[in-house]
C-alpha positions, 0 to 999 in steps of 0.5 A: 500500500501507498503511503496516500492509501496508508494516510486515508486507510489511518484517518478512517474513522473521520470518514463517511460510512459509504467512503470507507466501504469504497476505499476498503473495497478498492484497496481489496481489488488493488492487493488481489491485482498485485497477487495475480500479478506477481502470480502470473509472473512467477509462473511463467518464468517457471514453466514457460521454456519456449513459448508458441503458439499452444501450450503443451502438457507439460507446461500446463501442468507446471502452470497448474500446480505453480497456481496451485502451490502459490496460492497455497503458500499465500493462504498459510502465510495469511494464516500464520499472520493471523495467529501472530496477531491474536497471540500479540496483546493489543498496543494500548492494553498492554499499556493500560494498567 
């Protein structure tokens, strides 16, 4: 994220409803973009030899568990973050007393 993104996403809670659900969605729609993306460029440095003008077996099936295996690196490390965050006691409690 920008740091325009960053500055709007941080003065949320001064904004209208609607426009927060806006900026929300679109910085959702710019993060998946990235994630295809870098995906897609992962994946065809990896499988793609010479390309031409059909795909053959081989390459497909390269392409298919690149997918697959990116996406599931994506989910594990979404998952992990996850668990950091709830195991980590928030900021301002762990000041207040």
């Amino acid at each position: 994220m920008d740091s325009f993104s960053s500055s709007l996403v941080a003065n949320l809670d001064t904004v209208d409803p609607k426009l927060q659900h806006f900026i929300e969605v679109e910085t959702q729609k710019q993060r998946f973009q990235q994630l295809v993306h870098q995906m897609t460029g992962l994946c065809w440095e990896k499988c793609m030899d010479k390309p031409g003008p059909k795909l053959d077996s081989r390459s497909e099936a390269c392409f298919v568990n690149c997918v697959e295996r990116f996406i599931d690196t994506s989910q594990f490390i979404l998952n992990r973050l996850e668990q950091t965050q709830k195991s980590k006691p928030v900021f301002s409690e762990s000041f207040s007393g």
